[in-house]
matplotlib code that plots the C-alpha trace (Angstrom):
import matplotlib.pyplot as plt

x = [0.0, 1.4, 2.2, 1.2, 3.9, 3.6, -0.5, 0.0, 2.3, -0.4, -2.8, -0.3, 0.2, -3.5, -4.1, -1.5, -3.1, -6.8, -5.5, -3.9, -6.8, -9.2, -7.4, -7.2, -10.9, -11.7, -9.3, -10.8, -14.3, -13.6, -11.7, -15.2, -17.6, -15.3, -15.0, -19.2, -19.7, -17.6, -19.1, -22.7, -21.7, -20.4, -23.3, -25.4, -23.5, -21.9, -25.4, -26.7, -23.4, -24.2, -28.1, -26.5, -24.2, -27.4, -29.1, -26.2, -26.1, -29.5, -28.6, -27.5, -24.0, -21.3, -18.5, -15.5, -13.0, -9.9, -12.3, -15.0, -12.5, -13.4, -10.6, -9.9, -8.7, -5.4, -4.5, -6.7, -5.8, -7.0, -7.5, -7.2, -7.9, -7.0, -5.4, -1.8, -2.5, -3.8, -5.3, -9.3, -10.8, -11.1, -11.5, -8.1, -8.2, -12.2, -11.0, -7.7, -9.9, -12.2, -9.4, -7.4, -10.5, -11.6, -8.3, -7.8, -10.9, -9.8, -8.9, -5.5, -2.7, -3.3, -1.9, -2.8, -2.6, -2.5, -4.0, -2.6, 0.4, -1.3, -2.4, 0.6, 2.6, 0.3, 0.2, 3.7, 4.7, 2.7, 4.1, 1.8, 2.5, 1.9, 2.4, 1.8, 1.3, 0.1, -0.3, -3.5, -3.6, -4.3, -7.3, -8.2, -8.2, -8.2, -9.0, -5.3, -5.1, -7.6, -6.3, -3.2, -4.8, -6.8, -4.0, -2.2, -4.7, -6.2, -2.5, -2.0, -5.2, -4.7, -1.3, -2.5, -0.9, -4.1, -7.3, -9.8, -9.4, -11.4, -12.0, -11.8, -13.2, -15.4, -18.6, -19.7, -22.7, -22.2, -19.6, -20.2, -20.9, -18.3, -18.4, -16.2, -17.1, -15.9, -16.8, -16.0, -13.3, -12.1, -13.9, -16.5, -20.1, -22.8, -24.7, -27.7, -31.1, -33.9, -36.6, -37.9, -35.5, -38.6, -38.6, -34.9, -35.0, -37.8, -36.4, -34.3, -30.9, -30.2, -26.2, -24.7, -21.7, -21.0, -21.2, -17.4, -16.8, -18.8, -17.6, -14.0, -15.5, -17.9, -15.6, -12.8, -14.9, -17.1, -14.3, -12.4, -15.8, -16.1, -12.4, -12.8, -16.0, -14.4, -11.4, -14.0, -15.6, -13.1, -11.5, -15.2, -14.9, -11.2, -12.1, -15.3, -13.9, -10.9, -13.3, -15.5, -12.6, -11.0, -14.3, -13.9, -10.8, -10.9, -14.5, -12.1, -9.2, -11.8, -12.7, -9.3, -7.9, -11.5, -10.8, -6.6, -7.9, -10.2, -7.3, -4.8, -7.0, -7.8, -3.8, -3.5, -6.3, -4.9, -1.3, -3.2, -4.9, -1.6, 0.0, -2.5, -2.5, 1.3, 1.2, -1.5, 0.4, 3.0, 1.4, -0.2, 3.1, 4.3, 1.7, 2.3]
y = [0.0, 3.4, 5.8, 8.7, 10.8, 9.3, 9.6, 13.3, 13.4, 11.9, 14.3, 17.6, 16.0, 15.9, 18.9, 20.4, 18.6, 19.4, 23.2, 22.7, 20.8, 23.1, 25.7, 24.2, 23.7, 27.3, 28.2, 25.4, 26.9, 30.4, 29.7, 27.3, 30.2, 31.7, 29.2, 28.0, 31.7, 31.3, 28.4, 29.4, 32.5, 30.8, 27.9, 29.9, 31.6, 27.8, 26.4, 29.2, 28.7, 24.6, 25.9, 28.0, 25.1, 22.6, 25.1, 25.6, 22.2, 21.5, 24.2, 21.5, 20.7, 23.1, 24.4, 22.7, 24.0, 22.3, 21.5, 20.2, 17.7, 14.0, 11.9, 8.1, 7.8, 6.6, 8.5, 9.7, 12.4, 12.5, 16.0, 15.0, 18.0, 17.1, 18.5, 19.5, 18.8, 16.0, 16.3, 16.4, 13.3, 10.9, 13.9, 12.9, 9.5, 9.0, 11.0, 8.7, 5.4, 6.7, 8.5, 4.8, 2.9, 4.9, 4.9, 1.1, 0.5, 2.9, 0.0, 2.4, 4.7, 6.9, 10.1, 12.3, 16.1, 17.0, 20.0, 19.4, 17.4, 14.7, 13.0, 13.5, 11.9, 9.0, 8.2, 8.6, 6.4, 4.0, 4.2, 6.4, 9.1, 12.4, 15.1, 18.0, 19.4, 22.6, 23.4, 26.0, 28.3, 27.1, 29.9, 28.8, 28.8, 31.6, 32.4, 32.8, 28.9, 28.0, 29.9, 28.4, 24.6, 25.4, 26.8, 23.2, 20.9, 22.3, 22.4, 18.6, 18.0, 21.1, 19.4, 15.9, 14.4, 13.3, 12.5, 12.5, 14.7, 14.1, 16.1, 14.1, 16.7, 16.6, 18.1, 20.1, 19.9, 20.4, 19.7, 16.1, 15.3, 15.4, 13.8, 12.1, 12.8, 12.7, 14.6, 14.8, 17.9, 17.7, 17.1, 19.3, 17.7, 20.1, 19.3, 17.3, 19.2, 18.0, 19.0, 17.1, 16.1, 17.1, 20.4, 21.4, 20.6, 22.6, 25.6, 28.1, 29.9, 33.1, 33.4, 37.2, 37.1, 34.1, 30.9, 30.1, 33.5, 33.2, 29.5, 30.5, 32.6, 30.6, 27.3, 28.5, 30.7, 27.2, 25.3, 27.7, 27.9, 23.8, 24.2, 26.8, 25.5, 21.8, 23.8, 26.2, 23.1, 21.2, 24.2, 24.1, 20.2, 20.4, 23.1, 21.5, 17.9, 19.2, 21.2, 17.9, 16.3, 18.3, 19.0, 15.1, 15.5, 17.8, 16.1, 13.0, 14.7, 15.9, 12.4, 11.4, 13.9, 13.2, 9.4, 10.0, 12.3, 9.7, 7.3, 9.9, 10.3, 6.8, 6.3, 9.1, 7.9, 4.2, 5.8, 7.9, 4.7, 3.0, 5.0, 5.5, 1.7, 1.5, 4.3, 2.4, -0.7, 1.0, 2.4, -0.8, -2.8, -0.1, -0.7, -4.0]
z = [0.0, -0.7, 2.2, 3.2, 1.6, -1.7, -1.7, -1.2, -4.2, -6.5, -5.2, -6.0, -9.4, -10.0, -9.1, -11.4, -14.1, -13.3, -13.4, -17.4, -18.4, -17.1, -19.0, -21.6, -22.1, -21.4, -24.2, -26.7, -25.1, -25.9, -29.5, -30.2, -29.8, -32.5, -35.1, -34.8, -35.4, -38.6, -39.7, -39.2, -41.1, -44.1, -44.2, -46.0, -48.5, -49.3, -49.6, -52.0, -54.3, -54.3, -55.2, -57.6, -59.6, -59.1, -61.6, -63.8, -63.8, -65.0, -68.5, -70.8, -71.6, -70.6, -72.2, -71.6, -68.4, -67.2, -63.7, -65.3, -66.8, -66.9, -67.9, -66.8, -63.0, -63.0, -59.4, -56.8, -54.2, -50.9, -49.0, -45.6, -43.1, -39.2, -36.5, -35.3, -32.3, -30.1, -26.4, -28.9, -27.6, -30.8, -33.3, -35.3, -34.9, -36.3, -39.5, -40.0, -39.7, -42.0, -44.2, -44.0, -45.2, -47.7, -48.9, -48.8, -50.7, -54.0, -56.8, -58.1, -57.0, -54.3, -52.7, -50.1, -49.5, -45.9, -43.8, -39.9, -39.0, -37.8, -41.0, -42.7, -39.7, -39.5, -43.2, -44.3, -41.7, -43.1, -46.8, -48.4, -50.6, -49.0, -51.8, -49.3, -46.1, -44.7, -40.9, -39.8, -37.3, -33.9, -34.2, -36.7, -40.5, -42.8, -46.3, -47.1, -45.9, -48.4, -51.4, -50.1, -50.2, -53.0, -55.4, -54.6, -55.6, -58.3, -59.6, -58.9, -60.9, -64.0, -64.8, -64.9, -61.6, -60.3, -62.1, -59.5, -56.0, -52.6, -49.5, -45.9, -43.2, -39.5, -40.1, -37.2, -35.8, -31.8, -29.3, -28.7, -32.7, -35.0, -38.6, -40.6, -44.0, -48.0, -50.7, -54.3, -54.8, -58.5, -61.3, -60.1, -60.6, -60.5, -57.1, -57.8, -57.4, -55.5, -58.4, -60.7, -64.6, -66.5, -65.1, -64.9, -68.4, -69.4, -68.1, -70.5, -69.7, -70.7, -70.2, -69.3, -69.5, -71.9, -70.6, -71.0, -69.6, -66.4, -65.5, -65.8, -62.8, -60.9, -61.1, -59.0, -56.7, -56.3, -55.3, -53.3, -51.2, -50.9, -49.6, -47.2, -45.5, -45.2, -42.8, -41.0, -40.2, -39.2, -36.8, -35.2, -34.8, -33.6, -30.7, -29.9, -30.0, -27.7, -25.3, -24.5, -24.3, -21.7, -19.8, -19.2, -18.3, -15.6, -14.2, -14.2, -12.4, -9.7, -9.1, -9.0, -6.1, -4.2, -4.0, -3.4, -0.5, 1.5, 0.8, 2.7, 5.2, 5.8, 6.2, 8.0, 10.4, 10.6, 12.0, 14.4, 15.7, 15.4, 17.5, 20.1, 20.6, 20.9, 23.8, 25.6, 25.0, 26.7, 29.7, 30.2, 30.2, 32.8, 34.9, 34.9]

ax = plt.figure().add_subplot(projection="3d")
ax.plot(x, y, z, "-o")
ax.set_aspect("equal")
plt.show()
C-alpha cells in the first residue's frame, strides 16, 4: 500500500493537471464560440453557391473548363484536413480510420494532401504518398489557408498528376458530434437538385456574360468555397472535439484527487490509531 507521503504526491500532481486541463478547455471553449460563429456564417452563403451550380447544372452541356475535366482515373488524391495537435478526444483519430478505409478500398494509385500534422505523420509512416502538407492556425483557418490549399490541388489535378481529387473533413454539428465525412473535390459535378429532370430541363438559360466567360469565374470561386467550409468546419470540430474532451478530463481529475484524498485520510487515520495503541500498550506494560 502506498504511504502517506507518496498519496500526497499523487494528489499535487492531479491537481497540477486538473488546473492545465481546465485551462485548456476554457481556451478550446472560448476559440469554439469563434469558429461555430464562422461556420454558421459561411453555411449559407456555401449552400446558396451549391443551389447555384445545381441550376447551372440543369442548362445542358457546358462548355469545356480544365475543372469540369473528366478523364480516366489513374490516381486519386486525398485531401485530408485534421489536427496539429492531439489532447481532442477521438476527433483525429475517427477521420484517419475513416481517411485509411476509404483509402484502402480505391482499386489504383493513391496520394494524399494534408492539412494538420497529424495526417501527414500517421500516413507517411505508413508508406503512403503524401504530396503535401500545410499546418492552420491554432485559431483557426483563414482564407489565405484555403487559397493556399486550393491553389495546390487544383494544380496537382490542371497538370494531370491526379485524375480525381477528394475532400476528408469533421462536419460540425455540436460539441459532442463530430463527422467524418468525404466529398468529391475535382472534377467538379454540379450538385444534384432536389426537383424534378422534366422540369430542370424545361427551363431556358439566358447566359450574361457568356457561358465560357462566367464558368472560368464561378468554377474556381465554387471550389475555393467547398475548400474553405471543409477547414471552417473542421476548426469548429477540432475546438469542440478538444473542449468535451478536456471538460472530461478535468471532471475525471476531480474524481481522482476526491478518492486519493479519502485514501490519505484513511492512512493518516490508521497511524493515528496506530499510535495511540502503541502508547496504551506502553502504559499498560508499565503498569504491569
Amino acid at each position: 500500500m502506498a504511504t502517506l507521503k507518496q498519496i500526497r504526491q499523487r494528489i499535487r500532481t492531479s491537481k497540477n493537471i486538473q488546473q492545465i486541463t481546465r485551462a485548456m478547455k476554457l481556451v478550446a471553449a472560448a476559440r469554439l464560440t469563434k469558429a461555430k460563429t464562422r461556420v454558421e456564417e459561411a453555411r449559407p452563403y456555401s449552400e446558396k453557391m451549391r443551389e447555384f451550380m445545381g441550376s447551372i447544372g440543369g442548362a445542358g452541356e457546358l462548355p469545356p473548363h480544365p475543372l469540369l475535366e473528366r478523364r480516366p482515373v489513374k490516381k486519386t488524391l486525398l485531401l485530408l484536413v485534421t489536427a496539429d495537435r492531439g489532447l481532442a478526444g477521438s476527433y483525429n483519430t475517427n477521420l484517419l480510420r475513416r481517411a485509411g478505409d476509404w483509402l484502402k478500398a480505391q482499386d489504383g494509385p493513391t496520394a494524399l494532401f494534408c492539412v494538420g500534422k497529424k495526417g501527414s505523420q500517421f500516413f507517411s509512416k505508413r508508406g503512403y504518398e503524401v504530396l503535401g502538407q500545410h499546418s492552420v492556425p491554432t485559431a483557426g483557418a483563414g482564407l489565405d489557408d484555403a487559397l493556399h490549399v486550393t491553389n495546390q490541388v487544383r494544380q496537382l489535378f490542371e497538370s494531370g498528376e491526379v485524375d480525381a481529387i477528394y475532400v476528408c473533413y469533421a462536419k460540425f454539428f455540436s460539441p459532442i458530434r463530430q463527422v467524418p465525412q468525404i466529398v468529391q473535390l475535382l472534377p467538379i459535378e454540379p450538385p444534384k437538385s432536389d426537383e424534378p429532370s422534366e422540369r430542370i430541363q424545361s427551363k431556358e438559360y439566358v447566359f450574361e456574360p457568356e457561358p465560357g466567360q462566367l464558368l472560368s469565374l464561378l468554377l474556381p470561386k465554387y471550389l475555393l468555397t467547398v475548400v474553405f467550409q471543409a477547414l471552417l468546419e473542421s476548426s469548429a470540430s477540432e475546438h469542440g472535439a478538444r473542449m468535451t474532451a478536456m471538460t472530461s478530463a478535468t471532471d475525471n481529475a476531480g474524481k481522482m484527487i476526491g478518492n486519493l484524498t479519502l485514501t490519505a485520510n484513511r492512512v493518516r487515520q490508521a497511524g493515528i490509531t496506530k499510535e495511540i495503541l502503541e502508547i496504551v500498550g506502553g502504559a499498560e506494560a508499565l503498569k504491569g
